[in-house]
N, C-alpha and C positions, 0 to 999 in steps of 0.2 A: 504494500500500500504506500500510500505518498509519507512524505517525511514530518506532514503538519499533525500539528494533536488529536491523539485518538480518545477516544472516553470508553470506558469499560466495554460498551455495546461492540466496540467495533471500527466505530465510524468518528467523522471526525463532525460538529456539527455545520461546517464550510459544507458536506460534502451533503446533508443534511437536506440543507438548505438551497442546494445548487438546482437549476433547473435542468443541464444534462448530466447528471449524476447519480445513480442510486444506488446507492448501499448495499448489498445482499444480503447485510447482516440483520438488515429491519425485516426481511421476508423467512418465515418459516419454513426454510430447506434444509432436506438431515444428511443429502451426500456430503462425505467427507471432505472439506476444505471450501467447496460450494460458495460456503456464505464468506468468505476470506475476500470474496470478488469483487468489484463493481460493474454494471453496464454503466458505459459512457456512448455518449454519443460525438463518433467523430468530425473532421474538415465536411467531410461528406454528407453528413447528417444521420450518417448509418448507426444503429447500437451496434456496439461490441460489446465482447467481455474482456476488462483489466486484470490480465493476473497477476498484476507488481505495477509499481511506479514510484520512482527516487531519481533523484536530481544529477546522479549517474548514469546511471543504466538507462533511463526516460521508462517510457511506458511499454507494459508488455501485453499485447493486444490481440484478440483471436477472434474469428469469426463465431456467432453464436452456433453456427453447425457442427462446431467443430470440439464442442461441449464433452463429447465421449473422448476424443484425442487426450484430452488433460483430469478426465476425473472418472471413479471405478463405477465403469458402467455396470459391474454385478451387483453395486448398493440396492436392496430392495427399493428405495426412495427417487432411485438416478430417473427412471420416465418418467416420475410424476414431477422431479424439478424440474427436469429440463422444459417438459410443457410451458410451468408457471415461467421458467425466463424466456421463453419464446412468446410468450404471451406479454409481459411486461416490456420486451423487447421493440412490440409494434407501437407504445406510445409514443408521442413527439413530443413527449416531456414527461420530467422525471418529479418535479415542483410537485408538493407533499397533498395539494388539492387533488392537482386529477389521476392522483395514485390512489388516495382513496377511492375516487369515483371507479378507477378501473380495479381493483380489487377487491372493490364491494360485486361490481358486477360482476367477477369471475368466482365469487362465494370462498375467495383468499381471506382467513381471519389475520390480521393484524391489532397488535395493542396499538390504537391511533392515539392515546392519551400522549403514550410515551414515543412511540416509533414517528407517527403522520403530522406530527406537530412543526411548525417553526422553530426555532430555536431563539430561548431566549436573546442571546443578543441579537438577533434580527427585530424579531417583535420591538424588543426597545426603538430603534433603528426607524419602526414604522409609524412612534409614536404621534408623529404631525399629521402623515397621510389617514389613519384614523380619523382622525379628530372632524375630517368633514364630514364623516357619516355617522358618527354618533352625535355631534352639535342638534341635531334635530331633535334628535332622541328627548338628551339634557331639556333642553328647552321645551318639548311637551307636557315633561313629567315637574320640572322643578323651576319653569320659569326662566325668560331672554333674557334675566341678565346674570347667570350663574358661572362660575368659571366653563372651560373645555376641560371636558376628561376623554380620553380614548381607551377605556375597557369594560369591561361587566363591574370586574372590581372595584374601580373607582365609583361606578356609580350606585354600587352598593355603597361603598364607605359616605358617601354623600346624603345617606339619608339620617347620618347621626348630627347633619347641621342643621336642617332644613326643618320647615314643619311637618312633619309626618301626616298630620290630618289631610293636608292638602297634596301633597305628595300621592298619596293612596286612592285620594279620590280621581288624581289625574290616571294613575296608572290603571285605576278600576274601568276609566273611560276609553284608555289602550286597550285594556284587555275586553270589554264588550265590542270595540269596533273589530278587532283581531277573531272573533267569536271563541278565545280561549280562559280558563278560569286566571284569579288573580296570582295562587300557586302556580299556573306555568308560566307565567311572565320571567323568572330568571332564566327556565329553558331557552326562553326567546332571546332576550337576552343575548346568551352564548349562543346562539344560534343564528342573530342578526352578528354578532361580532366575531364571528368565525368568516363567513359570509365577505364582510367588508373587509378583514383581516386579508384574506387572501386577495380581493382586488389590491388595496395598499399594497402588497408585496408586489403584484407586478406592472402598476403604477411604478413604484421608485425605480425595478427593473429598467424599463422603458426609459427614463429618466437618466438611469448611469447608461442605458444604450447610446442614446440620442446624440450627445458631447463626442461621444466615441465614434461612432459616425461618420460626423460632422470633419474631424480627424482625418480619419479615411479617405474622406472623398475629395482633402485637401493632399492629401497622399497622391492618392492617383493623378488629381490633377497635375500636381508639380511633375511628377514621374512619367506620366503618360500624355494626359493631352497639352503641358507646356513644353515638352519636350521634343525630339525627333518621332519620337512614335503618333505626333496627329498625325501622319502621315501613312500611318499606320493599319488598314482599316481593318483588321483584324480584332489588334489591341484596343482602337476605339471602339470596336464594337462590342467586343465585352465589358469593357470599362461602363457602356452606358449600358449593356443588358442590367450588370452587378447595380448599379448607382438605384438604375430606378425601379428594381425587385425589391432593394432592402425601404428604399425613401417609401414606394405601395405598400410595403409590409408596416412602416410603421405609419403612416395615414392611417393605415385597416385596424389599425389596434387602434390607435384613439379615437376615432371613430366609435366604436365598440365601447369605450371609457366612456365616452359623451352620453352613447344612449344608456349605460349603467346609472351614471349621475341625474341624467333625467327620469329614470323611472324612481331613483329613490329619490328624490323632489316631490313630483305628484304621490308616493306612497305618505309620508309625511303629511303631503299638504290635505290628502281625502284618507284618511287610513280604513283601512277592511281585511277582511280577511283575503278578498279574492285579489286587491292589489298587492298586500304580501306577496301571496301564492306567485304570482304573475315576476316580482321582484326575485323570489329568488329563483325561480325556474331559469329569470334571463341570463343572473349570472352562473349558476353554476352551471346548465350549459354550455356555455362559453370558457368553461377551466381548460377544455384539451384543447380548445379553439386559442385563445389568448397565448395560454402555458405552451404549445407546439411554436408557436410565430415567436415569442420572445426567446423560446428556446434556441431554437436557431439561428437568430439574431445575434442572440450571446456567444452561441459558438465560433461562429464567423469572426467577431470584432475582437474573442479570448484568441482565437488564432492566428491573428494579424497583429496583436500586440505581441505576441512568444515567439513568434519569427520576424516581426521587424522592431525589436524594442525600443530601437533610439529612432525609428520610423523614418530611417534613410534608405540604402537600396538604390542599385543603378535602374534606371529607365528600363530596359532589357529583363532585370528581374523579378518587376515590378510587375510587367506585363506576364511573365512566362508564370506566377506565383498565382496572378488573379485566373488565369487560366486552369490551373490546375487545382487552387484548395476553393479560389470562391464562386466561380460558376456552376460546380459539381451541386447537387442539393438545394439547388434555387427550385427547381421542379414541384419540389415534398412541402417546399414554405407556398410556392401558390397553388398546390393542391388542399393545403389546409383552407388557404383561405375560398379558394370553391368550395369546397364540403362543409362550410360555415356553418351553423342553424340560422334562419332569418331572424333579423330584431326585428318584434314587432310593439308596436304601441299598445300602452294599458287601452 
């Protein structure tokens, strides 16, 4: 495994937390050294399986077919894992949301308390981006002019200031338009803040994308189209295939942000149970949608910064690099975005 900190489970929680990253250690497999692995997703956009990686040797990388080559295909357990990583393989993202969704669907048990979670320093991390989606909340129950908090918790601890009387009648008025009792409101709660918790993560994602990018495309420019290669029509024609697959991939996600922010607007602003319904159907839908396009995103702009770190390079390999790691897998990011679900309005 890599050389960064591990914690008891295995993992470290960078790797956790990564959108093309997952742990084998979080998934219940009993062949022998199995869970030692990670699937990564390569230049390409392909899952692998990692069976080492350190700052020497780099990474050591193998086809998932090739699963029996390296591990005792007589373990009574070997066909039933390998399914589950061939199955966990086809996601285009590894981000802790639409690994539950695809693990709930393939009836894979996972502890998601402990395993499917963020990690605390991220969640910290996410504390601003929260805050626009619980403000509403606050201000239903306790009144516009109360501080911003961004968790269940905090607005728990918030009702040891406040008037209770008033407090409870707000909430009892949430929970008759929601059509749930006053007891399942903290469910809600953690379930409205699980909900927004994962847009915020890939919110800020998009956000360390975007700068990096922007980088990029200052790369190319200097390397390719200010240089002997406009002349190039090769090299310009990838250069502008690359430019305006990643600039549409990141349109289509905010895009996508915008109408999340809209529908929790009007949820707020008319609350019921069927606009809920409607709010969180749109996002979590949208986790392998989102989580596949960021993902790839990431891997592209992680693999331009580890091969060009001080972002120089001659013209020539500038051209011959984008040829080869970033045109590959442009395919998989605008097939996700066809295979989208439609936004539709409350």
């Amino acid at each position: 495994m890599s050389t960064e900190a591990i914690d008891t489970e295995g993992y470290s929680a960078e790797d956790k937390d990564a959108l093309h990253i997952l742990p084998l250690a979080i998934i219940p497999l009993h062949t022998p050294g199995m869970r030692r692995t990670r699937l990564v997703k390569n230049a390409r956009l392909d899952t692998v399986v990692e069976l080492f990686k350190d700052n020497r040797a780099g990474s050591g990388q193998i086809d998932i077919r090739a699963l029996g080559d390296y591990f005792d295909t007589s373990a009574p357990s070997f066909e039933e894992d390998r399914t589950i990583v061939e199955v966990l393989s086809q996601e285009p993202s590894f981000d802790v949301y639409s690994l539950r969704l695809a693990l709930r669907s393939h009836n894979i048990k996972v502890d998601e308390a402990q395993h499917l979670r963020l990690s605390p320093q991220t969640q910290e991390k996410l504390t601003e981006y929260m805050r626009v989606f619980t403000r509403p909340l606050i201000q239903k129950v306790f009144g516009s002019d109360t501080k911003d908090v961004s968790s269940a918790t905090e607005i728990f601890e918030m009702f040891r200031g406040v008037d209770r009387d008033v407090a409870l009648k707000r909430i009892r008025s949430i929970s008759d338009a929601l059509g749930i009792e006053v007891d399942q409101i903290p469910g809600f709660l953690e379930d409205y803040g699980d909900i927004f918790l994962s847009l915020s993560y890939f919110k800020r994602t998009l956000e360390e994308i975007r700068p990096t990018f922007e980088r990029f495309k200052a790369w190319t420019d200097e390397g390719i189209r200010n240089s002997h290669l406009r002349h190039n029509k090769d090299a310009m024609r990838y250069t502008e295939i690359v430019d305006a697959q990643m600039e549409e991939a990141i349109a289509f996600t905010m895009l996508r942000f915008k109408a999340f922010d809209e529908a929790s607007a009007e949820f707020w602003k008319d609350l019921s149970e069927y606009r809920y319904a409607h709010l969180r159907r749109l996002v979590t839908s949208n986790h392998r949608t989102i989580g596949g396009i960021l993902c790839a995103l990431s891997v592209k702009m992680i693999r331009w910064q580890e091969d060009f770190p001080g972002e120089s390079g001659s013209p020539n390999k500038r051209a011959d690099w984008l040829l080869a790691e970033m045109v590959p897998g442009l395919d998989k990011i605008r097939h996700i975005q066809r295979t989208a679900p439609t936004v539709t309005p409350i």
